[in-house]
PDB file as gemmi writes it, atoms N, CA and C in Angstrom:
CRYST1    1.000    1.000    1.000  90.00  90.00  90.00 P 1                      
ATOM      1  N   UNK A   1       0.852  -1.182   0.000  1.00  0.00           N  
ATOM      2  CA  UNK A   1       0.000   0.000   0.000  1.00  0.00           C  
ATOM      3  C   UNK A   1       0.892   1.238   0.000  1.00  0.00           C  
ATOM      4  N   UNK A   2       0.387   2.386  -1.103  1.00  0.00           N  
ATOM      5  CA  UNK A   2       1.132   3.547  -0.401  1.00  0.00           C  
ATOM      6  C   UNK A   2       0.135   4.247  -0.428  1.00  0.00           C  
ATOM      7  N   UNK A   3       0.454   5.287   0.119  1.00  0.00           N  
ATOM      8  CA  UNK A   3      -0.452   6.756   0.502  1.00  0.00           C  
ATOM      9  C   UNK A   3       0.265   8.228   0.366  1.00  0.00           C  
ATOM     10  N   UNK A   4      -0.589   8.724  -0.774  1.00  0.00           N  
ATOM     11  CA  UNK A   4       0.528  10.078  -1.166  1.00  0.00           C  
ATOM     12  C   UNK A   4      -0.134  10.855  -0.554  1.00  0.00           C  
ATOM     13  N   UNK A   5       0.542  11.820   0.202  1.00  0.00           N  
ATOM     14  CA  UNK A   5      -0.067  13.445   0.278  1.00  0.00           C  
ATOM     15  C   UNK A   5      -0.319  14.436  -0.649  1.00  0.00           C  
ATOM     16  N   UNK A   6      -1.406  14.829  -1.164  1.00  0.00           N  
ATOM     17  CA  UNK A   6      -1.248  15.869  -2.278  1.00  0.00           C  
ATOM     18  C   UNK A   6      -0.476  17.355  -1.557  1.00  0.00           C  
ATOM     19  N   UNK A   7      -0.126  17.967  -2.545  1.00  0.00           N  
ATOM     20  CA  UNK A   7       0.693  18.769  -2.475  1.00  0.00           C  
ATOM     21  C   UNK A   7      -0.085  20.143  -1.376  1.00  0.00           C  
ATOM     22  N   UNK A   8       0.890  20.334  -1.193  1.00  0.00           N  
ATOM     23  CA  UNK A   8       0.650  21.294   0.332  1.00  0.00           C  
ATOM     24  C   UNK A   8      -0.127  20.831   0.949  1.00  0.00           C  
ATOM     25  N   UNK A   9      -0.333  19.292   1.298  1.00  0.00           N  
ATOM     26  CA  UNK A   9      -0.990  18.520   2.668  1.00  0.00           C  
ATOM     27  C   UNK A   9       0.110  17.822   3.057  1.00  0.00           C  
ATOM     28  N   UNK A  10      -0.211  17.402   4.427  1.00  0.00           N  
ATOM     29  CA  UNK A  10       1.258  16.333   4.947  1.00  0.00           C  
ATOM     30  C   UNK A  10       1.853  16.744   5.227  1.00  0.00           C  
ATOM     31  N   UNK A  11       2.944  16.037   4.529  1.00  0.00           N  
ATOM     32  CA  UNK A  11       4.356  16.273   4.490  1.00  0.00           C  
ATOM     33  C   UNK A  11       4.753  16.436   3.560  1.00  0.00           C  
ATOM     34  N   UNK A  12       4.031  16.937   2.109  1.00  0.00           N  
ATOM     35  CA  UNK A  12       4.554  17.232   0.972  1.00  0.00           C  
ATOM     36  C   UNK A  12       4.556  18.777   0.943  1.00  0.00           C  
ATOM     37  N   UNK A  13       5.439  19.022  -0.391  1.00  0.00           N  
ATOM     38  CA  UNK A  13       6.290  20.247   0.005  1.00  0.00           C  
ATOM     39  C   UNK A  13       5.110  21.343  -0.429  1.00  0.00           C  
ATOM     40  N   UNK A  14       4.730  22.853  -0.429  1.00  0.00           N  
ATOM     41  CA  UNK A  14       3.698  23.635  -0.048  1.00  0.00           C  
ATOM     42  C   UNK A  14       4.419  24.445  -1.198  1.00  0.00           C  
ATOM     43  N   UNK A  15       4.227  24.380  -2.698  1.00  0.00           N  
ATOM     44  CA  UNK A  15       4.524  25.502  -3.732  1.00  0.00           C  
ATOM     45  C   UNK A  15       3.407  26.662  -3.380  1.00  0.00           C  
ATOM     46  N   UNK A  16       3.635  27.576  -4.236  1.00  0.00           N  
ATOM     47  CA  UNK A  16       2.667  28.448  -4.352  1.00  0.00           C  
ATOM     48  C   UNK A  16       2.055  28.946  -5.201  1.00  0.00           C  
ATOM     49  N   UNK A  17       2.071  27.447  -6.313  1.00  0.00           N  
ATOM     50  CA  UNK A  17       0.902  26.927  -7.215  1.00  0.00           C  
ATOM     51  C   UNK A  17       0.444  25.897  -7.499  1.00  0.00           C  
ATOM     52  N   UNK A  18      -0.383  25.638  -8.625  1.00  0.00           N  
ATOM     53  CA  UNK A  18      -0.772  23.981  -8.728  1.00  0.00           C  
ATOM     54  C   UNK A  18      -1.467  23.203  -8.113  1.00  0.00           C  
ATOM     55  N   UNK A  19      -2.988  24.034  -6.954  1.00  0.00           N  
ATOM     56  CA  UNK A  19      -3.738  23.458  -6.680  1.00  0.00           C  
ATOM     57  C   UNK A  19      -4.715  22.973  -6.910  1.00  0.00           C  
ATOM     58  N   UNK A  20      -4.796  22.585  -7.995  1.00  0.00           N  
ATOM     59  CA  UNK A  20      -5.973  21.875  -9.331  1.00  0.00           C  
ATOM     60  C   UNK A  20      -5.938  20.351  -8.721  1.00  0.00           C  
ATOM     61  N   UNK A  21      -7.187  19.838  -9.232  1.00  0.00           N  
ATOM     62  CA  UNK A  21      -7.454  18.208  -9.318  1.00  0.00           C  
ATOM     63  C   UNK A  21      -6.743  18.103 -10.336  1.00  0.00           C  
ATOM     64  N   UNK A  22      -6.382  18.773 -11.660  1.00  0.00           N  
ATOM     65  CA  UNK A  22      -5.521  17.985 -12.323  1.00  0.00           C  
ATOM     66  C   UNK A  22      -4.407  18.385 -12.370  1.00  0.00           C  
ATOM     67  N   UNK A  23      -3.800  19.178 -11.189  1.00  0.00           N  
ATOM     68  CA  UNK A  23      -2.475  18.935 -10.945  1.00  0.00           C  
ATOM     69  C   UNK A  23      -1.917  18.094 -10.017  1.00  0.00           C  
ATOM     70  N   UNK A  24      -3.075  17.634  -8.997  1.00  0.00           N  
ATOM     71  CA  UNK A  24      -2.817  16.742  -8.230  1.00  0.00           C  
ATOM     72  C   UNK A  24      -3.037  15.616  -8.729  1.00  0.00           C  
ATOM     73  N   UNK A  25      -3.389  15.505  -9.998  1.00  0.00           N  
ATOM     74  CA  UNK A  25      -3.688  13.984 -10.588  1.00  0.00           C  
ATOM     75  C   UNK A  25      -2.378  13.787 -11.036  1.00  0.00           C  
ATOM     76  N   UNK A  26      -1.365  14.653 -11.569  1.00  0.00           N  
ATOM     77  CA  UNK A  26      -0.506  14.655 -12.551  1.00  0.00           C  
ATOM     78  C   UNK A  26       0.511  14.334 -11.632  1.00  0.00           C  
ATOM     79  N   UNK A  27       0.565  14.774 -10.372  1.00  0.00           N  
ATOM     80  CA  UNK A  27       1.876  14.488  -9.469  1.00  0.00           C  
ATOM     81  C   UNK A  27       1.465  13.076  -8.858  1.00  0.00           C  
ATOM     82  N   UNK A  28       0.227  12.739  -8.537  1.00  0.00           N  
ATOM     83  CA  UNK A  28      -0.301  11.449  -8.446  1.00  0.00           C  
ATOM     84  C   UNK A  28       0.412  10.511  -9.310  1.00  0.00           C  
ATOM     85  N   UNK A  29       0.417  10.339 -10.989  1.00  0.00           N  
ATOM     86  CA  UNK A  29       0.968   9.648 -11.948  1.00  0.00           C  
ATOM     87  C   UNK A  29       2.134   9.840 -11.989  1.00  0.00           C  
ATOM     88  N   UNK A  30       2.758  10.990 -11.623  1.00  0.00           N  
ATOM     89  CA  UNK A  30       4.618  10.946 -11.178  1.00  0.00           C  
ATOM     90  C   UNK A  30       4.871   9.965 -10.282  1.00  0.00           C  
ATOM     91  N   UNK A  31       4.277   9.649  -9.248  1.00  0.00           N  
ATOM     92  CA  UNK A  31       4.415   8.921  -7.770  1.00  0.00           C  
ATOM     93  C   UNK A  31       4.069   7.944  -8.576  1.00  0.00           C  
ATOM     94  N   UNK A  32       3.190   7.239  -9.191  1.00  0.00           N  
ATOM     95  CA  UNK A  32       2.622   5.999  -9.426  1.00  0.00           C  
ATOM     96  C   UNK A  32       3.880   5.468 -10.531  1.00  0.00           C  
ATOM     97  N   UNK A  33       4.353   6.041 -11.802  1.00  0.00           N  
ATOM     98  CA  UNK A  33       5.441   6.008 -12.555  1.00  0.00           C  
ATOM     99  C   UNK A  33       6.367   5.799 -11.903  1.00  0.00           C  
ATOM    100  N   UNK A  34       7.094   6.091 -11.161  1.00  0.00           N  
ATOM    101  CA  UNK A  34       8.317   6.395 -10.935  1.00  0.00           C  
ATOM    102  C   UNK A  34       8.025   4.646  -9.737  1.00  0.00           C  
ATOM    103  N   UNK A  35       7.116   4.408  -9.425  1.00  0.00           N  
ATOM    104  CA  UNK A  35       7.120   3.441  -8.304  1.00  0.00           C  
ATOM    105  C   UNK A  35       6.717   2.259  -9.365  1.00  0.00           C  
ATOM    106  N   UNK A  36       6.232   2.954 -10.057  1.00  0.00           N  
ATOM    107  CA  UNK A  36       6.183   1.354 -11.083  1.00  0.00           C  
ATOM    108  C   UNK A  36       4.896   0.439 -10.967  1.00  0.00           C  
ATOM    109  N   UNK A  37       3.526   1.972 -10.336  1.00  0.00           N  
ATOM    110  CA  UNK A  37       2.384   1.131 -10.144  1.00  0.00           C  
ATOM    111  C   UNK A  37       1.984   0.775 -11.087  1.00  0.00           C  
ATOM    112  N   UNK A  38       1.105  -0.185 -11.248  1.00  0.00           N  
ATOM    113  CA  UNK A  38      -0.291  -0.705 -12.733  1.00  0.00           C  
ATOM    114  C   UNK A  38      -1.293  -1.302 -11.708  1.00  0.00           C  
ATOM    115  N   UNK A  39      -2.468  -0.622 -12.443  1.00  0.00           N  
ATOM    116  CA  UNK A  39      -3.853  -1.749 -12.209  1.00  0.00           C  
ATOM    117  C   UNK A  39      -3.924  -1.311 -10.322  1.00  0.00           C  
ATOM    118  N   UNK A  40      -3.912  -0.188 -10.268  1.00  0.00           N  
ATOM    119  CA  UNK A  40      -3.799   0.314  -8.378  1.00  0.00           C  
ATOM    120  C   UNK A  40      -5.470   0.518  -8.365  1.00  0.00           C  
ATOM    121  N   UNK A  41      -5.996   0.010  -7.025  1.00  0.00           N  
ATOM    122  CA  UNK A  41      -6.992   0.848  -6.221  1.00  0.00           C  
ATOM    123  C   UNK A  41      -6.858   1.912  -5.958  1.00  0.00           C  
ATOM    124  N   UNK A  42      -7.440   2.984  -6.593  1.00  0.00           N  
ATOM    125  CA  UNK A  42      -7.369   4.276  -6.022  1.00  0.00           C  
ATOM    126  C   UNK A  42      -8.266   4.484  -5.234  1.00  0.00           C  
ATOM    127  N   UNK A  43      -8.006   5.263  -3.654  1.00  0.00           N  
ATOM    128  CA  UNK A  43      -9.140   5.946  -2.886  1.00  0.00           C  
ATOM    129  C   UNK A  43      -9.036   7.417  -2.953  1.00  0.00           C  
ATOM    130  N   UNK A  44     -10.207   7.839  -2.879  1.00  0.00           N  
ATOM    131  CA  UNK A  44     -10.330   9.227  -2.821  1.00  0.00           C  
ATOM    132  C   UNK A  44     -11.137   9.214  -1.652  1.00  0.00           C  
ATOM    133  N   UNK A  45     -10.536  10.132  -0.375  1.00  0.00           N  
ATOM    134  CA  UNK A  45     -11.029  10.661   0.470  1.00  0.00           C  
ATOM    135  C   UNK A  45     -10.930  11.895   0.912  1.00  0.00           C  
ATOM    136  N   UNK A  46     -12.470  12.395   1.198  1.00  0.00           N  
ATOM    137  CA  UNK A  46     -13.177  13.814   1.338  1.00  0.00           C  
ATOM    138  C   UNK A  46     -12.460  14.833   0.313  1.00  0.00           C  
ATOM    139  N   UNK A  47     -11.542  16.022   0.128  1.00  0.00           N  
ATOM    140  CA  UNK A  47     -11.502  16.643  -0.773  1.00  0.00           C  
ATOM    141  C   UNK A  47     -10.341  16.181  -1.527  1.00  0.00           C  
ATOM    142  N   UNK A  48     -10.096  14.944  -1.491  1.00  0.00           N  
ATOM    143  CA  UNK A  48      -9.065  14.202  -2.731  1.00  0.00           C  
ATOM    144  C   UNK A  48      -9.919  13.490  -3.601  1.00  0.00           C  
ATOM    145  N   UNK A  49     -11.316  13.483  -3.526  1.00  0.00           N  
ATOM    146  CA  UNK A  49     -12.230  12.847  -4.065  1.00  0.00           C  
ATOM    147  C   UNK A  49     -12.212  13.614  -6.076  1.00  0.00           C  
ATOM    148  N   UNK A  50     -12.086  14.987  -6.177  1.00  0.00           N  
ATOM    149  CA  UNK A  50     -11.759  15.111  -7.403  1.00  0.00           C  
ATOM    150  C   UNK A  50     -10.459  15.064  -7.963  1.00  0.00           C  
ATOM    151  N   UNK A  51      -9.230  15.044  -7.437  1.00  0.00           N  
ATOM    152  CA  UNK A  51      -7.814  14.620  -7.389  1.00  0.00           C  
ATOM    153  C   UNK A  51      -8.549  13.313  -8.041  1.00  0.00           C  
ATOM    154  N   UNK A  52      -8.997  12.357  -6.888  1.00  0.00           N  
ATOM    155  CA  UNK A  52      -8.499  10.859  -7.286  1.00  0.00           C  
ATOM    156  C   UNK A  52      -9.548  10.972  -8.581  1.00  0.00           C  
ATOM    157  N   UNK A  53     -10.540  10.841  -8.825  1.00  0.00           N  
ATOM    158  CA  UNK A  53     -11.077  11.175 -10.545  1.00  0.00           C  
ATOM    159  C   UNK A  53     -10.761  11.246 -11.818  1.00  0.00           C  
ATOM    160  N   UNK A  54     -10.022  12.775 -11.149  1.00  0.00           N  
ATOM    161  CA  UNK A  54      -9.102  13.076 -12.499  1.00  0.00           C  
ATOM    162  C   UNK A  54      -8.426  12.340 -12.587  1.00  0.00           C  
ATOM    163  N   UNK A  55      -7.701  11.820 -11.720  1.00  0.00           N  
ATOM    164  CA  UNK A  55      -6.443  10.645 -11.780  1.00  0.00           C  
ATOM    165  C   UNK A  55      -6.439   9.621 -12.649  1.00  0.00           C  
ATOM    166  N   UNK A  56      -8.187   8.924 -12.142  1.00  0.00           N  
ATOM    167  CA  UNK A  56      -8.071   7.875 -13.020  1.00  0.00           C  
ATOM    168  C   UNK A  56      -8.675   8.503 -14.347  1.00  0.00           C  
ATOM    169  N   UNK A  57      -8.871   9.114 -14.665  1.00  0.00           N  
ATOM    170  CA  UNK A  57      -9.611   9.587 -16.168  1.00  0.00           C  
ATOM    171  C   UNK A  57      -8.809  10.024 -17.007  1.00  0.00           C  
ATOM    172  N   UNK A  58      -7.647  10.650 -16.242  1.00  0.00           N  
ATOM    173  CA  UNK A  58      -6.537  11.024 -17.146  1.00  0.00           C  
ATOM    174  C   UNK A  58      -5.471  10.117 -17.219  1.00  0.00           C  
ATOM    175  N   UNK A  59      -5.137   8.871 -16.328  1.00  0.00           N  
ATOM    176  CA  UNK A  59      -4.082   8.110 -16.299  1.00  0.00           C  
ATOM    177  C   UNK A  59      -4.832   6.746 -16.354  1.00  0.00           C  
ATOM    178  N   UNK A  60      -5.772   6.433 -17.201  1.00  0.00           N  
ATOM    179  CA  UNK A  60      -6.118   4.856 -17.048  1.00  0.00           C  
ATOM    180  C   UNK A  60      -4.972   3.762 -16.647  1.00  0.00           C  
ATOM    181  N   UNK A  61      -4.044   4.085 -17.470  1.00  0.00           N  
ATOM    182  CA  UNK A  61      -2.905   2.670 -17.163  1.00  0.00           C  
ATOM    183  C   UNK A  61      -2.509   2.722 -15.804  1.00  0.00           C  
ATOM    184  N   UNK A  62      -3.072   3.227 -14.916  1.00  0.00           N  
ATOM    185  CA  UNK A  62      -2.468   3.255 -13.229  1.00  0.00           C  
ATOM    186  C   UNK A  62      -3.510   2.732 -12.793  1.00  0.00           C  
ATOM    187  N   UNK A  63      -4.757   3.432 -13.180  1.00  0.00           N  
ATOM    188  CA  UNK A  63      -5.612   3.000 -11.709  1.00  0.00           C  
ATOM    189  C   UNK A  63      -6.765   1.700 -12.563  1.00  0.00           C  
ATOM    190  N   UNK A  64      -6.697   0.331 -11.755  1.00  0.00           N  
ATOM    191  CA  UNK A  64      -7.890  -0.010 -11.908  1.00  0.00           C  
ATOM    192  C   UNK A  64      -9.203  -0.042 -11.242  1.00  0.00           C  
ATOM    193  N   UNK A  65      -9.520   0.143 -10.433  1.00  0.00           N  
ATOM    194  CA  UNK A  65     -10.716   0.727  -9.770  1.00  0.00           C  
ATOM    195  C   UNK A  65     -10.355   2.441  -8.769  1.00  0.00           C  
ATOM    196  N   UNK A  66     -11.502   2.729  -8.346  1.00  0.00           N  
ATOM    197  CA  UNK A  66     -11.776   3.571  -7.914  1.00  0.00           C  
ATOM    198  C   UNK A  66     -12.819   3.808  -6.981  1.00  0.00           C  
ATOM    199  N   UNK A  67     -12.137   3.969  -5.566  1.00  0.00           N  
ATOM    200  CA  UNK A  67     -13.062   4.076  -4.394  1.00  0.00           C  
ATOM    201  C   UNK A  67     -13.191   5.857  -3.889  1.00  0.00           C  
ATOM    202  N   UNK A  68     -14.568   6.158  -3.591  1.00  0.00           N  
ATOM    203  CA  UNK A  68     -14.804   7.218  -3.144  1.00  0.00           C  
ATOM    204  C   UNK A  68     -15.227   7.511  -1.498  1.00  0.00           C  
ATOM    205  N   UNK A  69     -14.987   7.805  -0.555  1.00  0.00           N  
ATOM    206  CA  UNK A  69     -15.085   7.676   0.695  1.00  0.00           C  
ATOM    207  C   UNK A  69     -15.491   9.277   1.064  1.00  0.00           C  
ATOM    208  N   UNK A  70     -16.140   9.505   1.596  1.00  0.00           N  
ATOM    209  CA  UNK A  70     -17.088  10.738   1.889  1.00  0.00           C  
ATOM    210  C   UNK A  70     -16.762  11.925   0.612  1.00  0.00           C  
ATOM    211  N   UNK A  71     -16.589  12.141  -0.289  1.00  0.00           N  
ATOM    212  CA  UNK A  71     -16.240  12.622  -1.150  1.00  0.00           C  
ATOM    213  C   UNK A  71     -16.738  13.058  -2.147  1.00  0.00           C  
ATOM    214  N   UNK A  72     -16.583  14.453  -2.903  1.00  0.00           N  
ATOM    215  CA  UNK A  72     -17.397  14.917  -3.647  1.00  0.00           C  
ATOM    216  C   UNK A  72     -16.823  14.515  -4.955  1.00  0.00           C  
ATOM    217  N   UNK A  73     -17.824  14.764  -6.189  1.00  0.00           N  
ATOM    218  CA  UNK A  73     -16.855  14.329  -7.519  1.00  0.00           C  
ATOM    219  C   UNK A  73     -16.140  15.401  -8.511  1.00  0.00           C  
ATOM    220  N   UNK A  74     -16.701  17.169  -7.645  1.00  0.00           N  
ATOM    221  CA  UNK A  74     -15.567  17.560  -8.250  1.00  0.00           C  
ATOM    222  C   UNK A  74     -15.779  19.202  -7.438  1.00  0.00           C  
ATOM    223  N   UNK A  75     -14.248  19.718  -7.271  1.00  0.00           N  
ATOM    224  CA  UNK A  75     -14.155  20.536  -6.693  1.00  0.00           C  
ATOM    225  C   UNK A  75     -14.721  21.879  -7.456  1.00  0.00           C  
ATOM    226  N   UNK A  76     -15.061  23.010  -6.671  1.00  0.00           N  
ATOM    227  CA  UNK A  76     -16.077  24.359  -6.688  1.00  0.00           C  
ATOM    228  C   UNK A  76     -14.927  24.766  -7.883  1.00  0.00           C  
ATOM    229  N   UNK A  77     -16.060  25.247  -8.619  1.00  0.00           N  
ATOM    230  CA  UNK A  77     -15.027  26.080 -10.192  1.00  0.00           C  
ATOM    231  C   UNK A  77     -14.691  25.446 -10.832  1.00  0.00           C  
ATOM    232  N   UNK A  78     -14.117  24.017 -10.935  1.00  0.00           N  
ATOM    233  CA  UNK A  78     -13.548  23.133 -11.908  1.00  0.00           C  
ATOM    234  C   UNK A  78     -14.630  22.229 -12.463  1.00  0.00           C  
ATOM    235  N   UNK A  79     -14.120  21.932 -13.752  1.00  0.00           N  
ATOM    236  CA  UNK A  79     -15.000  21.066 -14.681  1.00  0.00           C  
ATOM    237  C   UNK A  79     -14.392  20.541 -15.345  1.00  0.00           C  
ATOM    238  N   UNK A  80     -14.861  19.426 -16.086  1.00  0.00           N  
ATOM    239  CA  UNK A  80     -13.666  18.185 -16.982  1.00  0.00           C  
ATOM    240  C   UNK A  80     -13.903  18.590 -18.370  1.00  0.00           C  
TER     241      UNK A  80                                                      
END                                                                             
């Protein structure tokens, strides 16, 4: 199992741009690439719920399913 922090949560590092679902999808598929995932469960929980989405919609070859856990399907202002 891993578990990423999206960017400026955690312990990941806090730019002072790039807070989109599909920039957090895109650093999502850096982490998943570079680790050499395929065919992953993705969860999306509470406001990673449009992160994890985009994720799989834009990176099919990573994620094969997709779990949503209190979570909306897409954040205020953004649209696909």
């Amino acid at each position: 199992m891993l578990a990423v922090d999206r960017r400026g949560h955690g312990r990941s590092d806090v730019p002072e741009g790039g807070y989109t679902a599909k920039q957090h999808a895109a650093d999502i598929a850096e982490v998943a690439r570079k680790e050499k995932i395929r065919n992953a469960i993705v969860v999306g929980h509470a406001g990673g719920g449009p992160s994890t989405l985009e994720f799989a919609r834009s990176y099919p070859q990573y994620a094969r399913a997709v779990v949503m856990v209190d979570a909306q399907g897409l954040a205020q202002g953004e649209d696909w």
